[in-house]
LOTI-598486 format. One record per residue (C-alpha): x, y, z; chain; residue number from 1; residue in three letters. Coordinates in steps of 0.1 Angstrom, whole numbers, plus 5000, padded with zeros to 4 digits. Example, Ala and Ser with C-alpha at 12.3 -4.5 7.8 and 13.67 -1.06 7.14 Angstrom:
BEGIN
+------+------+------+--------+-----+---------+
|   px |   py |   pz | cadena | num | residuo |
+------+------+------+--------+-----+---------+
| 5123 | 4955 | 5078 |      A |   1 |     ALA |
| 5137 | 4989 | 5071 |      A |   2 |     SER |
+------+------+------+--------+-----+---------+
This chain:
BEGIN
+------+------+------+--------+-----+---------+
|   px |   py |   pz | cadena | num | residuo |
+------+------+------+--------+-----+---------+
| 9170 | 0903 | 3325 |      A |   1 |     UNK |
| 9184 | 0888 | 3356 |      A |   2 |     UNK |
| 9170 | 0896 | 3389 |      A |   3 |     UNK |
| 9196 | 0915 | 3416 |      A |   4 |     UNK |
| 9198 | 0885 | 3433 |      A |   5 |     UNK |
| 9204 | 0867 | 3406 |      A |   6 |     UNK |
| 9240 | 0892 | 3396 |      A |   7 |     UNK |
| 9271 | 0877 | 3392 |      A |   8 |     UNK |
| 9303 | 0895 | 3405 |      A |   9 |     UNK |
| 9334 | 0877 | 3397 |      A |  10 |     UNK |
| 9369 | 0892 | 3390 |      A |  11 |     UNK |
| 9361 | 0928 | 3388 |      A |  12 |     UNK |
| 9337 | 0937 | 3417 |      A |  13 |     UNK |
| 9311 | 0947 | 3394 |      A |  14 |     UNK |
| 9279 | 0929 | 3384 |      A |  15 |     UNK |
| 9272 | 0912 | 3349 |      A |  16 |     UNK |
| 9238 | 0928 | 3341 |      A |  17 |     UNK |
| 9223 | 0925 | 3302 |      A |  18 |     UNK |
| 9203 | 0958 | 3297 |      A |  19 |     UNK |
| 9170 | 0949 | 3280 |      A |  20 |     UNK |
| 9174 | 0989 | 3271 |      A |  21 |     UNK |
| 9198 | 0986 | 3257 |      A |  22 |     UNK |
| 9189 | 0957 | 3235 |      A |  23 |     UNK |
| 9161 | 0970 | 3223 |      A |  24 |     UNK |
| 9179 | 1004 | 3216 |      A |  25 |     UNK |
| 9210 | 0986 | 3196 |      A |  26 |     UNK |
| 9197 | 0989 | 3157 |      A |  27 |     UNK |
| 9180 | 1026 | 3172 |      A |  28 |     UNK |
| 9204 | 1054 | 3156 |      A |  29 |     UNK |
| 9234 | 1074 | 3176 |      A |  30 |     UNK |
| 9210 | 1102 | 3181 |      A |  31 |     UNK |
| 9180 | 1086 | 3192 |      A |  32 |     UNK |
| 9202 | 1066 | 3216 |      A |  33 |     UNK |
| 9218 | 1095 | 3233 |      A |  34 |     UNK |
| 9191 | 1115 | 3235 |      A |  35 |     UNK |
| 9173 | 1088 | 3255 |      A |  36 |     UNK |
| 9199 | 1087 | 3279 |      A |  37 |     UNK |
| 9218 | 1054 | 3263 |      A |  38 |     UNK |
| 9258 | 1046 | 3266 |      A |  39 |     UNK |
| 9271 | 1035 | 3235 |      A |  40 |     UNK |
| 9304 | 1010 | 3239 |      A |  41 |     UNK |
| 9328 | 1012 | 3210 |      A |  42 |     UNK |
| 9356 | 0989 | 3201 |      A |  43 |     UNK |
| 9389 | 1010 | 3183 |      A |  44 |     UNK |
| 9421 | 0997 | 3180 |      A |  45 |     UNK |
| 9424 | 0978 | 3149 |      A |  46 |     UNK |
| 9455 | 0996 | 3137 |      A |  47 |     UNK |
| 9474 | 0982 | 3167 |      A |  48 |     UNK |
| 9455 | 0947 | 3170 |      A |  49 |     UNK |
| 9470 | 0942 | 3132 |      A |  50 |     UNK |
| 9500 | 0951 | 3139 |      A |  51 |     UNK |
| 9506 | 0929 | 3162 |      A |  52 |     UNK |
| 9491 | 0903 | 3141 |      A |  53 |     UNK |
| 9514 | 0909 | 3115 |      A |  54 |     UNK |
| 9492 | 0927 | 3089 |      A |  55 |     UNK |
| 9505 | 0959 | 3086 |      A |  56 |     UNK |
| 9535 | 0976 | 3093 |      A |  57 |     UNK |
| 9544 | 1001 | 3123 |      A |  58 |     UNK |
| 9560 | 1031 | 3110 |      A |  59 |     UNK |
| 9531 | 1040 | 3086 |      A |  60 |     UNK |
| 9506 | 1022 | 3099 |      A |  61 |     UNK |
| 9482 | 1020 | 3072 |      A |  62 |     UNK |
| 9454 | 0996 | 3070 |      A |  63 |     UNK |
| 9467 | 0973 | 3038 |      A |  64 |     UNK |
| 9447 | 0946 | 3056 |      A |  65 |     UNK |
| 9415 | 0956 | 3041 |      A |  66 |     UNK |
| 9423 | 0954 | 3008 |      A |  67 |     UNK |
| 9450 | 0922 | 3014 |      A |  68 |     UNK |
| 9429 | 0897 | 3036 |      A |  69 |     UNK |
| 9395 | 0914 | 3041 |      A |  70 |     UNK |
| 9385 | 0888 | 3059 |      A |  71 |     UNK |
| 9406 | 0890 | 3087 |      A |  72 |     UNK |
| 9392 | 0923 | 3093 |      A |  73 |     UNK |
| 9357 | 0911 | 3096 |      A |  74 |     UNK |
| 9365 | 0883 | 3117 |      A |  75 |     UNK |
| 9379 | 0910 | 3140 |      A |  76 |     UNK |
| 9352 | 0930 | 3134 |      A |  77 |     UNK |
| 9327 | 0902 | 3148 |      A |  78 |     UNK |
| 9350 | 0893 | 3178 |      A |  79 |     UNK |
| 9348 | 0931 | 3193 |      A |  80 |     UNK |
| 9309 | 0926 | 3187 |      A |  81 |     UNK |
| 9312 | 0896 | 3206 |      A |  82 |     UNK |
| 9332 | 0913 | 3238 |      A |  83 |     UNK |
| 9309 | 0943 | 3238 |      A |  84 |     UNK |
| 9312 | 0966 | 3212 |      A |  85 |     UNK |
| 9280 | 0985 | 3200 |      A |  86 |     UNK |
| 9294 | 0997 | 3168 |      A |  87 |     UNK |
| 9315 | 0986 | 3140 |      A |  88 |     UNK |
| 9338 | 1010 | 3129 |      A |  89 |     UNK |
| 9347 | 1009 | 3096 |      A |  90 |     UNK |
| 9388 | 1004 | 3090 |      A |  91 |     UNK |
| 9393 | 1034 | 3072 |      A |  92 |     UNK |
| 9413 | 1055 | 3103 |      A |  93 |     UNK |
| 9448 | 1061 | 3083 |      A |  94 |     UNK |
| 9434 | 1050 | 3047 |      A |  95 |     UNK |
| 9436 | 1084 | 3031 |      A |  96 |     UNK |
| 9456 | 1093 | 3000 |      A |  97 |     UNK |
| 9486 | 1113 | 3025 |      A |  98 |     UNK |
| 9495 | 1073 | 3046 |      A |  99 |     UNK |
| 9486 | 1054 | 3012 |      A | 100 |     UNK |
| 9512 | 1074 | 2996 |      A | 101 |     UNK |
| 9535 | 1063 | 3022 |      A | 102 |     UNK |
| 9534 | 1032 | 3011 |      A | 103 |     UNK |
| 9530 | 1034 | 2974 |      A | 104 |     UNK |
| 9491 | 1025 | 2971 |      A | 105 |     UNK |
| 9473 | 1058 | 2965 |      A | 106 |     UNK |
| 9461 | 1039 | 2937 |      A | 107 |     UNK |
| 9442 | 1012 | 2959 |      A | 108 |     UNK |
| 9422 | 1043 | 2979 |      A | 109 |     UNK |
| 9390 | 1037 | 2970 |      A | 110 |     UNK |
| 9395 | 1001 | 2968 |      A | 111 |     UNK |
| 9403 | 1000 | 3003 |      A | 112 |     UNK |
| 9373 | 1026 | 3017 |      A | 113 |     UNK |
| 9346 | 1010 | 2996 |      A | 114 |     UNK |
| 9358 | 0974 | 3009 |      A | 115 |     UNK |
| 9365 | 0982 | 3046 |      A | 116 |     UNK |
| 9330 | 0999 | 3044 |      A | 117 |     UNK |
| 9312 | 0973 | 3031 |      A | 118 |     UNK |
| 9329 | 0947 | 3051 |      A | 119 |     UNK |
| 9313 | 0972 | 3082 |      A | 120 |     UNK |
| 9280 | 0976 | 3068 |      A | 121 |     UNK |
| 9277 | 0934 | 3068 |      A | 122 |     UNK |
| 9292 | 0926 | 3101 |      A | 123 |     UNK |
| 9263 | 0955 | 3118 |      A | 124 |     UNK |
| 9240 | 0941 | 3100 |      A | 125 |     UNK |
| 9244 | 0908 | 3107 |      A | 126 |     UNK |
| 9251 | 0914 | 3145 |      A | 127 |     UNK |
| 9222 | 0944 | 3150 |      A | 128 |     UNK |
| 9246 | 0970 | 3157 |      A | 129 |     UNK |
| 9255 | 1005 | 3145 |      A | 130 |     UNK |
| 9281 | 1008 | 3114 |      A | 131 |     UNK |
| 9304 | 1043 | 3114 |      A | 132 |     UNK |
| 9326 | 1057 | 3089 |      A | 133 |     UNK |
| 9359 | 1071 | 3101 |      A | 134 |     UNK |
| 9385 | 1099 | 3093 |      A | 135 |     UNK |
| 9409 | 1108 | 3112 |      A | 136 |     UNK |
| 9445 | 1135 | 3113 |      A | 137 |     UNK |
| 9452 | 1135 | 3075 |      A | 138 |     UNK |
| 9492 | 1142 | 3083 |      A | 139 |     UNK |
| 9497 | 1173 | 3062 |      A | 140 |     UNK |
| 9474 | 1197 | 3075 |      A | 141 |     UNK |
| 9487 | 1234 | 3081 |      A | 142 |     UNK |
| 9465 | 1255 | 3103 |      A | 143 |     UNK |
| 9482 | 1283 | 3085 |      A | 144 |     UNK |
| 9487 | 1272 | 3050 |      A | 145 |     UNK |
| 9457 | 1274 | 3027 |      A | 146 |     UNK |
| 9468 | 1250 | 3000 |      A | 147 |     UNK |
| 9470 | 1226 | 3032 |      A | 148 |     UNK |
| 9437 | 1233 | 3044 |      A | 149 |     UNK |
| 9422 | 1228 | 3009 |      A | 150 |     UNK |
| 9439 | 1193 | 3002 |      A | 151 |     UNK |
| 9427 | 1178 | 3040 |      A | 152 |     UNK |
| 9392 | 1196 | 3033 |      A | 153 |     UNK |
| 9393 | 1173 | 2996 |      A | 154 |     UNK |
| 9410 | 1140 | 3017 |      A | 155 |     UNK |
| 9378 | 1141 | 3042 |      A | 156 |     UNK |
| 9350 | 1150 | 3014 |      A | 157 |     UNK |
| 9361 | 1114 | 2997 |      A | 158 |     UNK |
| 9363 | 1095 | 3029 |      A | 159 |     UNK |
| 9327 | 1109 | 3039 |      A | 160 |     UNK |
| 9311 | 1104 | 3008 |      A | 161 |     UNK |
| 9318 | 1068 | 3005 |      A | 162 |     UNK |
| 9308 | 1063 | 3043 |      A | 163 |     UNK |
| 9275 | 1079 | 3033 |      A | 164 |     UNK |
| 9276 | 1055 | 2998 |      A | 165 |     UNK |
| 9283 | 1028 | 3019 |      A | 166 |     UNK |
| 9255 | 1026 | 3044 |      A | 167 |     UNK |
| 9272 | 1045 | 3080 |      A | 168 |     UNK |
| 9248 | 1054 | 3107 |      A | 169 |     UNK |
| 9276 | 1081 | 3118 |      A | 170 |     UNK |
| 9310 | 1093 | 3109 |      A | 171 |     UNK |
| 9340 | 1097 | 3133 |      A | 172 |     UNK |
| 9365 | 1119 | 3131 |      A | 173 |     UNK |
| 9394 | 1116 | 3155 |      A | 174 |     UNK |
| 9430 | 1124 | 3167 |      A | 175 |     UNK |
| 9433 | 1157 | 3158 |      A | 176 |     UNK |
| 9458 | 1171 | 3174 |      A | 177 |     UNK |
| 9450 | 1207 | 3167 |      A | 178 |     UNK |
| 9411 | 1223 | 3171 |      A | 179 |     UNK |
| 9415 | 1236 | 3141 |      A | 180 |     UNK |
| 9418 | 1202 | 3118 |      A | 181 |     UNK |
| 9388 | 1194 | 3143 |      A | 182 |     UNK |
| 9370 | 1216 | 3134 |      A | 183 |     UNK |
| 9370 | 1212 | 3100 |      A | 184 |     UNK |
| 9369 | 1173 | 3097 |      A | 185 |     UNK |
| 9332 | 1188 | 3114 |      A | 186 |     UNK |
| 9324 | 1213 | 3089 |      A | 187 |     UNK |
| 9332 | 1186 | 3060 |      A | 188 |     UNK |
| 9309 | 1155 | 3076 |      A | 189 |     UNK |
| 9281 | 1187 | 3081 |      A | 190 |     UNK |
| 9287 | 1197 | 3046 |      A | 191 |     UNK |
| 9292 | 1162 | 3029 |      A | 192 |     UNK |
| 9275 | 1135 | 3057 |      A | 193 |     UNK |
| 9240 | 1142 | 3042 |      A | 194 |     UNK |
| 9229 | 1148 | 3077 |      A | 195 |     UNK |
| 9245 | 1119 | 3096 |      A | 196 |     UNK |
| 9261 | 1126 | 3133 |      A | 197 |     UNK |
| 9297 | 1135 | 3139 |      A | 198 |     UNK |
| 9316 | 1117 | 3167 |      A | 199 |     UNK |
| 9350 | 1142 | 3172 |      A | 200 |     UNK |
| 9378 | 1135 | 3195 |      A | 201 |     UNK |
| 9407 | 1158 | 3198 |      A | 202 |     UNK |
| 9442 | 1132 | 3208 |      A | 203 |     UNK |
| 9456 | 1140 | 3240 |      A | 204 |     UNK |
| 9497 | 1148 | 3238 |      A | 205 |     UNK |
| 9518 | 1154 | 3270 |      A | 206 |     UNK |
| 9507 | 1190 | 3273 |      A | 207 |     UNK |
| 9477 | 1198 | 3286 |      A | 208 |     UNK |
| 9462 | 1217 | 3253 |      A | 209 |     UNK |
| 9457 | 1214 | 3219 |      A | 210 |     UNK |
| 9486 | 1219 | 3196 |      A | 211 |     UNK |
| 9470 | 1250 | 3188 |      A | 212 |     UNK |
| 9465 | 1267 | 3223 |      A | 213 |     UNK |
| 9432 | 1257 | 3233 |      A | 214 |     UNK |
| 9423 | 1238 | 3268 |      A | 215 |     UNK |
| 9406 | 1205 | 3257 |      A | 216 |     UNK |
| 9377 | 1218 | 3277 |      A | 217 |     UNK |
| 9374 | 1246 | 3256 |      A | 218 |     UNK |
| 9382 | 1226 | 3225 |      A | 219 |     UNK |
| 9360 | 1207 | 3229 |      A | 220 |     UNK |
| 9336 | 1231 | 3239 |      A | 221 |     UNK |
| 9336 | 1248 | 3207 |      A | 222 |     UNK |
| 9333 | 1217 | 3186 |      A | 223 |     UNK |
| 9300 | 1211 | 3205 |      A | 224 |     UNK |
| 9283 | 1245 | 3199 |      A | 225 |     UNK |
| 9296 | 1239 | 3159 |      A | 226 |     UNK |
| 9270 | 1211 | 3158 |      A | 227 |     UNK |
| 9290 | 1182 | 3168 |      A | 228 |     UNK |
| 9267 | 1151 | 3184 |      A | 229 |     UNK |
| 9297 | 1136 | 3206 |      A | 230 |     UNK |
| 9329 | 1154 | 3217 |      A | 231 |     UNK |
| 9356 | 1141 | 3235 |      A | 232 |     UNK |
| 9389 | 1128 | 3236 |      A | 233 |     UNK |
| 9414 | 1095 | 3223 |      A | 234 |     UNK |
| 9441 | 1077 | 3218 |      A | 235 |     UNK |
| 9478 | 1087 | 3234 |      A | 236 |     UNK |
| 9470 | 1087 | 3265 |      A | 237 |     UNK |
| 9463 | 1063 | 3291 |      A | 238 |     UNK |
| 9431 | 1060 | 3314 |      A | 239 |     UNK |
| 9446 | 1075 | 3348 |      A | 240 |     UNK |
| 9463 | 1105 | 3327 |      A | 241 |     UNK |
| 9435 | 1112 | 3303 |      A | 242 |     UNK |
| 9412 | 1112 | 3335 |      A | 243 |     UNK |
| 9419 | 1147 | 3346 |      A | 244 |     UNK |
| 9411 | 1164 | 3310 |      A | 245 |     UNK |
| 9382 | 1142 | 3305 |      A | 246 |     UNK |
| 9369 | 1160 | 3336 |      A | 247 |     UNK |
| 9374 | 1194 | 3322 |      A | 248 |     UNK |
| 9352 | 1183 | 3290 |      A | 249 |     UNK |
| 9324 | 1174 | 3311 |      A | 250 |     UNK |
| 9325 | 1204 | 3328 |      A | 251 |     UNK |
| 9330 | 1231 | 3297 |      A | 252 |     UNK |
| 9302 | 1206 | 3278 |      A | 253 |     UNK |
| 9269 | 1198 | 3281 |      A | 254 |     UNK |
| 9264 | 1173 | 3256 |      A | 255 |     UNK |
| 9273 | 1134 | 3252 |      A | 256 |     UNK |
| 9308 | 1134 | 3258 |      A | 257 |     UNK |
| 9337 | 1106 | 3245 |      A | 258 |     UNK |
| 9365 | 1089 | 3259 |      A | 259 |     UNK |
| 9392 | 1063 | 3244 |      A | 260 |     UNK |
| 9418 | 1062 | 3261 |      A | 261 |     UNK |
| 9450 | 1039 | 3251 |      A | 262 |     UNK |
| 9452 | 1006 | 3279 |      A | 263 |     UNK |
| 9495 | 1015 | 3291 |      A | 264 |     UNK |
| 9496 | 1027 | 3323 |      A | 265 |     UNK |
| 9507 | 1064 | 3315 |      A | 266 |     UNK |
| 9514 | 1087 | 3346 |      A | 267 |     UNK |
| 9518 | 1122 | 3357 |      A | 268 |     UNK |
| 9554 | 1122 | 3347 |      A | 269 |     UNK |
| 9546 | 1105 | 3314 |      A | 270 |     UNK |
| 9511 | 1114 | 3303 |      A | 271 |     UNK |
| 9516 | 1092 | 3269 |      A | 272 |     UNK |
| 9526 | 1061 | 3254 |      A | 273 |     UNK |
| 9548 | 1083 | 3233 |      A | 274 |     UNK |
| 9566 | 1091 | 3263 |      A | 275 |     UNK |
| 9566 | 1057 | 3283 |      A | 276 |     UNK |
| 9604 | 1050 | 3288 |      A | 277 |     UNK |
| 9618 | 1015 | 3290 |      A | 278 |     UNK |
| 9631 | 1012 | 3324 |      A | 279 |     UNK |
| 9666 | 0995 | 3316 |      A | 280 |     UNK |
| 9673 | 1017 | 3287 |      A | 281 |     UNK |
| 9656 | 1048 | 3290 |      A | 282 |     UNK |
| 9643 | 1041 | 3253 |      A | 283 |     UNK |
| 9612 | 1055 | 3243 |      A | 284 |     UNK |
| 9586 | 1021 | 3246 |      A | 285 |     UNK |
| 9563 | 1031 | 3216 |      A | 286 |     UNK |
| 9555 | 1017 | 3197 |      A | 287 |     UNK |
| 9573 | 0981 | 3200 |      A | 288 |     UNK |
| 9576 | 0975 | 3237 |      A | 289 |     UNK |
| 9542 | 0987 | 3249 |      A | 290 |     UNK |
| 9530 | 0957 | 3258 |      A | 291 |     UNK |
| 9557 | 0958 | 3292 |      A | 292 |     UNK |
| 9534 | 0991 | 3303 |      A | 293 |     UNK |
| 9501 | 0971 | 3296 |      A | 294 |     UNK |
| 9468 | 0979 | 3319 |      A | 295 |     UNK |
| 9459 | 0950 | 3335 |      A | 296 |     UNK |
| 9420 | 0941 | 3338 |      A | 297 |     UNK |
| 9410 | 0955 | 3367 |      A | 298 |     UNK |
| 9432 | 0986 | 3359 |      A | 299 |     UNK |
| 9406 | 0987 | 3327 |      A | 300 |     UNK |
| 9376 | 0982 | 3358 |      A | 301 |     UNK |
| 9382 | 1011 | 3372 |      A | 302 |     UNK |
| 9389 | 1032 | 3345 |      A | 303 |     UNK |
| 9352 | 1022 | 3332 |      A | 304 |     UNK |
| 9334 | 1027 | 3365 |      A | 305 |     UNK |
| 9351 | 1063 | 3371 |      A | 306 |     UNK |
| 9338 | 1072 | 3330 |      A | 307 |     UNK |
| 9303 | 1060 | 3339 |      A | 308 |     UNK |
| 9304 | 1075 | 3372 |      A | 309 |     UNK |
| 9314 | 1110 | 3353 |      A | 310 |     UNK |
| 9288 | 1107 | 3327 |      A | 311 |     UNK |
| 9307 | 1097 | 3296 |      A | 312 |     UNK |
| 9284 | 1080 | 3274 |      A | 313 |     UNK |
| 9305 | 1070 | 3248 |      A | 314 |     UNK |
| 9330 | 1050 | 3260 |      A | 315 |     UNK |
| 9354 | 1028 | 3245 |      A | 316 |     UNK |
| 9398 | 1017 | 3240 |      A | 317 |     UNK |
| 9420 | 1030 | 3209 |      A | 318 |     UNK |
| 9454 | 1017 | 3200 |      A | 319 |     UNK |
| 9463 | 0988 | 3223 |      A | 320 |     UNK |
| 9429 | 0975 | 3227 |      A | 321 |     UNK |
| 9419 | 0942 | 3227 |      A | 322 |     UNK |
| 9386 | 0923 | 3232 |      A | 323 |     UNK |
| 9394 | 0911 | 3263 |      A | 324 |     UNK |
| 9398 | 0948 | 3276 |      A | 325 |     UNK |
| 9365 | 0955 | 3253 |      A | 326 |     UNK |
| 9348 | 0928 | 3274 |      A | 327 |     UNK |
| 9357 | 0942 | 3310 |      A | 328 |     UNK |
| 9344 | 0979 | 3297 |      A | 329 |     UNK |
| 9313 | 0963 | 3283 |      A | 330 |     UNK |
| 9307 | 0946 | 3315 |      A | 331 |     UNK |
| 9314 | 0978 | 3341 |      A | 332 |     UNK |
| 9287 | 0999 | 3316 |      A | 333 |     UNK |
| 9264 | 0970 | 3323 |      A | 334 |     UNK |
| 9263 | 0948 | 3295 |      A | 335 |     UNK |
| 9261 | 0911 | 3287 |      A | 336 |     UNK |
| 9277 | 0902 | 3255 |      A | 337 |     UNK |
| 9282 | 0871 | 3247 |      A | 338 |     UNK |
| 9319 | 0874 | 3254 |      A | 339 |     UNK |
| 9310 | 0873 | 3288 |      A | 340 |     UNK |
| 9294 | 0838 | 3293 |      A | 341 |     UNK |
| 9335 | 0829 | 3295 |      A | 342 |     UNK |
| 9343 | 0863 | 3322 |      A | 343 |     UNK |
| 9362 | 0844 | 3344 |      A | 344 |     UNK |
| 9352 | 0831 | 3374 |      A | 345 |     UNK |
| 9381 | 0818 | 3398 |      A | 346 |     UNK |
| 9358 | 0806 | 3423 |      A | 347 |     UNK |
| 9361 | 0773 | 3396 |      A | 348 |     UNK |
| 9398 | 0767 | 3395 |      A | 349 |     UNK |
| 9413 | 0736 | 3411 |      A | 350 |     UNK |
| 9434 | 0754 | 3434 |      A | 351 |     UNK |
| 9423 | 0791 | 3439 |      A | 352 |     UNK |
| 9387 | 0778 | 3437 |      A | 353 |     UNK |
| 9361 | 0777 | 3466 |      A | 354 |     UNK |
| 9353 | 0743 | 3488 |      A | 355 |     UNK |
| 9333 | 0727 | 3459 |      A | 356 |     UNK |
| 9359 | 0728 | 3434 |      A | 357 |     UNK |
| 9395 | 0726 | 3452 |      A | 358 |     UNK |
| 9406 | 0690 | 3466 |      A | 359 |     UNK |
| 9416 | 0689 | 3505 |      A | 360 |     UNK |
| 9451 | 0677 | 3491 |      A | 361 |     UNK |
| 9458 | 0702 | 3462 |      A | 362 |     UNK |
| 9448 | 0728 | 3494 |      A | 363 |     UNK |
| 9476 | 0711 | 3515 |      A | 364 |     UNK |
| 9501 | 0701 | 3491 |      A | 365 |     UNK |
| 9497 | 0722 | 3458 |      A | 366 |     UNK |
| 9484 | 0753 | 3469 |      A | 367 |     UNK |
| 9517 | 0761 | 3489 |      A | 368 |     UNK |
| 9540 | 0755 | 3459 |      A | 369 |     UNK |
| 9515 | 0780 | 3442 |      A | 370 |     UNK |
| 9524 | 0807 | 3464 |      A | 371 |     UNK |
| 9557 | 0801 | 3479 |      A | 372 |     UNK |
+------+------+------+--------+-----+---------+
């Protein structure tokens, strides 16, 4: 533990503290740490990050990685450890029978749980951090078809028995676009998790409910009073438009509350990434020309300091993420992972630097060609 005096500041504004809390609390489980009043920092994204790595395909999306190169995804799963993340989350979110059929591998399910599961359980507990199963929208559920509702109830009784099998400290469940697939991923880990806590996070679309008609305050609401440990909101949305909602959670919940937002700078006008438009086209930007709307850093800062300061206390990216981003999150909840012994520090560089490091003639003769 470093003294105040003692803080470092660099690019963000705020200081680089290691919690001894929160060190102590990391191998404590999700309840335990809430209810002492921890945050818990989570790394999501993978979909995305292999994507862009060129191990699965957008379109489907569905995590062949795990079963194809395994150890890609625990080298990923170490490197978000290493920016910051608290938990490793299992690669499971779209490796259910309804994407795997997408793609012709329904065969290769359990194969692909039972691997991405155990590749989790290592990485936690090798690093000292919490391991989570996921589930997430199964794609075929019908809020008013009962056939449907039986098949996604079967989809997350597999997925949530393995996780248990496997060694998870916690299941999430996420993306939902309607309460009522919520609310029954809920029911499922309660009925099949053999007691573990449910994380549940309703996916924020350009209107400001759920696809079934509730506010996400209210949603949200409801999923806390069934029993769940964490409530919240990810994914489609952007830190500045997810904001406002995220404020309505807090205030219908009194609970732990979540928030994962995507890192594109989505707006007012175009609360999503789905509806990000590219500017010389007017072509939708999801999913391949993201990157152009990309958060910077600091945008990422301030996102994380306006979460702590509203009390989220599980706080994390989704699709887009990145460990860099992970690191800055990590840092504004207080953290020191070792990902930030290289936070950057500009007062080093030969030109931008401060009088110990920049050259009287780079000042007078290179510094100008930098800004001209």
């Amino acid at each position: 533990m470093v003294s105040l005096s003692e803080q470092k500041t660099g690019l963000y504004g705020a200081p680089v503290v290691p919690s001894q809390k929160h060190y102590n609390a990391i191998s404590i489980r999700l309840r335990e740490r809430l209810r002492d009043g921890e945050d818990v920092v989570v790394a999501e994204g993978y979909v995305f990050e292999f994507e862009r790595r060129g191990y699965l395909r957008a379109g489907c999306f569905v995590p062949e990685v795990v079963i194809e190169h395994p150890e890609y995804v625990k080298l990923l799963h170490e490197e978000f450890v290493h920016a910051g993340s608290d938990v490793v989350l299992a690669f499971t979110y779209y490796g259910h029978r309804e994407k795997l059929k997408v793609v012709g591998r329904e065969g290769d399910l359990e194969d692909l749980n039972v691997k991405a599961l155990k590749i989790a359980r290592e990485v936690a507990d090798a690093t000292g951090t919490l391991m989570a199963g996921n589930i997430c929208n199964t794609t075929m559920f019908q809020r008013d078809n009962q056939k449907a509702i039986d098949t996604a109830r079967l989809m997350f009784k597999e997925q949530i028995e393995w996780a248990v099998q496997y060694g998870a400290d916690y299941i999430v469940a996420e993306t939902f676009s309607e309460y009522a697939e919520a609310k029954l991923a809920l029911e499922c880990i309660q009925q099949y998790g053999n007691g573990l806590p449910a994380v549940v996070s309703l996916v924020t679309h350009a209107q400001d409910t759920t696809a079934d008609g509730l506010t996400f305050g209210e949603a949200c609401r409801r999923l806390e009073e069934a029993g769940a440990d964490v409530v919240g909101l990810n994914c489609c949305r952007g830190p500045d438009s997810m904001m406002p909602l995220m404020k309505e959670v807090r205030k219908a919940c009194k609970g732990p509350i979540c928030m994962l937002p995507v890192p594109y700078r989505t707006t007012k006008d175009q609360p999503t990434m789905q509806c990000l438009k590219e500017e010389s086209t007017g072509a939708m930007a999801f999913p391949f020309d993201l990157p152009a709307f990309a958060c910077s850093r600091t945008h990422i800062a301030r996102f994380a300091r306006e979460a702590r300061a509203l009390g989220v206390q599980y706080i994390g990216l989704c699709c887009g993420n990145a460990s860099h981003y992970l690191r800055v999150v990590a840092e504004e909840y207080g953290r020191k992972p070792p990902a930030s012994r290289f936070s950057p520090d500009m007062s080093e560089h030969f030109v931008y630097g401060d009088d110990k490091h920049v050259k009287k003639y780079h000042a007078d003769n290179i510094l100008p060609a930098y800004n001209t």
